[in-house]
C-alpha positions in Angstrom: 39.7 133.3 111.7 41.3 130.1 111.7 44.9 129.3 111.3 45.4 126.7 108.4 47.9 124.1 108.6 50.7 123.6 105.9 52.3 120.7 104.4 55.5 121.2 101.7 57.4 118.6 100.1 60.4 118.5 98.6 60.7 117.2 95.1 62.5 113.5 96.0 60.6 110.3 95.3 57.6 111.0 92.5 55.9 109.0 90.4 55.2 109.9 86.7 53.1 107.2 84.8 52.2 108.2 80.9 49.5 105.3 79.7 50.8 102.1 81.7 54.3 103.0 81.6 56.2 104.8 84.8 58.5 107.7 83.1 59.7 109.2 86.5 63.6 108.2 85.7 63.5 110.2 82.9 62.0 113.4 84.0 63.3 116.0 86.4 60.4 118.5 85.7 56.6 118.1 85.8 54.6 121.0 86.5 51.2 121.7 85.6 50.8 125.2 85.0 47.5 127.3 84.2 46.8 130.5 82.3 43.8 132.6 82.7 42.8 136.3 81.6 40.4 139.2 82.7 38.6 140.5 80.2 37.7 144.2 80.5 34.7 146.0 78.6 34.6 150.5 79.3 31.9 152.1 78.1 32.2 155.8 77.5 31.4 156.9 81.5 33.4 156.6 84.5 31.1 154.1 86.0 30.7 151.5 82.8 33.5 149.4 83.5 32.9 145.8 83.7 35.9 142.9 84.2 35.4 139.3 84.0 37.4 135.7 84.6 37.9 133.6 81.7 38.7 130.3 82.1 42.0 128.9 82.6 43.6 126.6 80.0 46.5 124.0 81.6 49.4 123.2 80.0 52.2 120.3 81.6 55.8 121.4 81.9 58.5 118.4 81.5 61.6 118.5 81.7 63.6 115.2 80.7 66.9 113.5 79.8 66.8 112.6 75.9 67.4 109.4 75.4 67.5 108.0 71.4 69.0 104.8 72.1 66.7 102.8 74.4 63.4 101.9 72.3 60.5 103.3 74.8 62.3 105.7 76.3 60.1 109.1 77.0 62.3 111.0 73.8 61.1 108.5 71.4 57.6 108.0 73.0 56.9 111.9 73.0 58.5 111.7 69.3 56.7 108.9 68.0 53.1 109.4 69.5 53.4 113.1 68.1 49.5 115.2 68.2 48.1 112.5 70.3 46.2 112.2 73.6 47.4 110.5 76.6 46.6 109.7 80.0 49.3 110.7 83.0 49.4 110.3 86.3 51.3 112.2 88.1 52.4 112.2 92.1 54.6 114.6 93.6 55.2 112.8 96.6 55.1 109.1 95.3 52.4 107.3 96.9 50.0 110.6 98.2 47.6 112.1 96.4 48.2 112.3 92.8 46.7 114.3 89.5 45.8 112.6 86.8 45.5 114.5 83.2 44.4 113.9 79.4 47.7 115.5 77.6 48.4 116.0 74.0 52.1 115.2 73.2 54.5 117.2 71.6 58.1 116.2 70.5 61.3 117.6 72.2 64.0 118.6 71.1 67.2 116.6 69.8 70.8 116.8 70.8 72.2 119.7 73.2 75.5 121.4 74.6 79.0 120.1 74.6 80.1 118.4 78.1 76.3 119.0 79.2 73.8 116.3 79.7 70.9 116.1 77.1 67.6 117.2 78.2 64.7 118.8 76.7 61.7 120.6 77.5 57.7 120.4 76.2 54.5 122.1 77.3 51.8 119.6 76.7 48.4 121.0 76.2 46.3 119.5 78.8 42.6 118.3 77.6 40.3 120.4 79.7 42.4 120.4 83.2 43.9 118.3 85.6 42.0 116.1 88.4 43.2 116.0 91.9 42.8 113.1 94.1 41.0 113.7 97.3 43.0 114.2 100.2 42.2 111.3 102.2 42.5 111.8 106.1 44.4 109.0 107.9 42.4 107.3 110.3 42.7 108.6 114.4 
């Protein structure tokens, strides 16, 4: 068996684009996260058991300074553009390979704690689920 390689990152220098607009200031979260399920049927002997995969469903995790007083800030975007769907790029490591993704926005919340800074979180839905770029192997 081969021994695989490994490659982390640490979460530094990203770049989070919604539509044509780069919203990677404002965010200290994005995570796309997937559900799935197995379904189990039993019949009525030992042996008639029977599981299956569903499919997952995606949903993107942000996490983001509110900001109500600069006009396209992400707050009011995600407040304004309420139920619709947009396109996102996201890179982790800003420049690599990316994911791109069809969300459906959801506001976030207004206001916060005393002597805190004012962020919020959303789970987007994500339309169908998330593309990855190909890894592209640098040349010898």
């Amino acid at each position: 068996m081969a021994s695989v390689d490994v490659n982390p990152f640490l979460m530094k220098d990203c770049l989070f684009q919604v539509e044509a607009d780069q919203y990677e200031a404002h965010v200290s979260q994005v995570q796309f996260s997937p559900t799935s399920q197995t379904v189990t049927w039993k019949g009525l002997t030992p042996a008639a058991v029977f599981s299956f995969g569903t499919a997952a469903t995606w949903v993107a995790n942000l996490t983001f300074a509110q900001d109500w007083s600069t006009a396209d800030s992400l707050s009011r975007y995600l407040y304004e553009h309420e139920g619709e769907e947009i396109d996102v790029t996201f890179e982790p490591v800003a420049g690599g390979p990316g994911v791109t993704a069809t969300l459906i926005v959801a506001p976030g919340a207004i206001g916060g704690q005393v002597d805190q800074v004012a962020t919020a979180q959303v789970s987007l839905g994500v339309k169908g689920k998330p593309v990855l770029d190909p890894i592209v192997d640098p040349e010898p």
